[in-house]
C-alpha positions as CSV (number, residue, x, y, z in Angstrom):
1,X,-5.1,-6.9,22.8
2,X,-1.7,-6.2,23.0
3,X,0.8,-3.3,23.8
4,X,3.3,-1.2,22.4
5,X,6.1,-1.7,24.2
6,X,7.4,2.6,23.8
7,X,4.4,4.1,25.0
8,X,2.2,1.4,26.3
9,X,-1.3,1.9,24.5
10,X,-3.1,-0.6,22.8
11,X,-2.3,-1.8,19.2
12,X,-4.9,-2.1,17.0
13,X,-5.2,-4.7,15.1
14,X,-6.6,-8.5,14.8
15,X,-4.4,-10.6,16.7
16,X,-6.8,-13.7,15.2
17,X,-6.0,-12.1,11.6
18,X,-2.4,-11.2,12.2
19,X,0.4,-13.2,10.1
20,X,4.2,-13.4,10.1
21,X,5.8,-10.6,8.1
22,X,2.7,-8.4,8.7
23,X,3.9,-4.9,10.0
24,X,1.7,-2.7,12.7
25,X,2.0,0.3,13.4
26,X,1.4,2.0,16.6
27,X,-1.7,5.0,16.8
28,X,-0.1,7.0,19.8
29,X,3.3,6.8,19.2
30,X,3.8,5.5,15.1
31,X,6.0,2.7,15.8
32,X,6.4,-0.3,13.3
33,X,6.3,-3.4,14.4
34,X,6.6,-6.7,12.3
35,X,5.0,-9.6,13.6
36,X,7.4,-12.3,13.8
37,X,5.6,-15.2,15.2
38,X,1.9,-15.5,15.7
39,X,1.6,-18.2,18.2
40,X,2.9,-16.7,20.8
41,X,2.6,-13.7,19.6
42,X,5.9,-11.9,18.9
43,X,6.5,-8.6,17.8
44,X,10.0,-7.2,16.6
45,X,10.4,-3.2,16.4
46,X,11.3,-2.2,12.9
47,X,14.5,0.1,13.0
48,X,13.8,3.4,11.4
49,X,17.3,4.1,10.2
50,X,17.4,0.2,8.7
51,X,17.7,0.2,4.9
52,X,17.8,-2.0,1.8
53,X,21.9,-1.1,1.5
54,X,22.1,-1.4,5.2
55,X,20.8,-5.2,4.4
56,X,23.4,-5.6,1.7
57,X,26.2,-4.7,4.0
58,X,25.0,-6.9,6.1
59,X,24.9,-9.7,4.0
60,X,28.3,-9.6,2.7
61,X,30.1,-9.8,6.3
62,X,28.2,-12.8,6.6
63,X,29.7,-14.4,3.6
């Protein structure tokens, strides 16, 4: 099973089941994860303060 990597408890969920793009969501502590890879599995802590014009900003200083 794995761990939540801010306050080390177990997260719950099927690892067998689990998808990329799928988010989980820590019990203890409430922090989302989204699963970015599956084999092995990798997990990428969402950013709270991240939003959809946050994105856009970010996508035009790419361009």
């Amino acid at each position: 099973m794995p761990i939540c990597p801010e306050c080390e408890s177990p997260l719950d969920f099927e690892v067998s089941d689990a998808e990329e793009g799928d988010v989980v969501v820590c019990d203890e502590c409430g922090t989302e994860y989204e699963i970015v890879a599956v084999d092995p599995l990798e997990l990428a802590k969402i950013d709270e303060d991240f939003d959809e014009e946050d994105e856009e900003e970010a996508e035009e200083e790419e361009e």
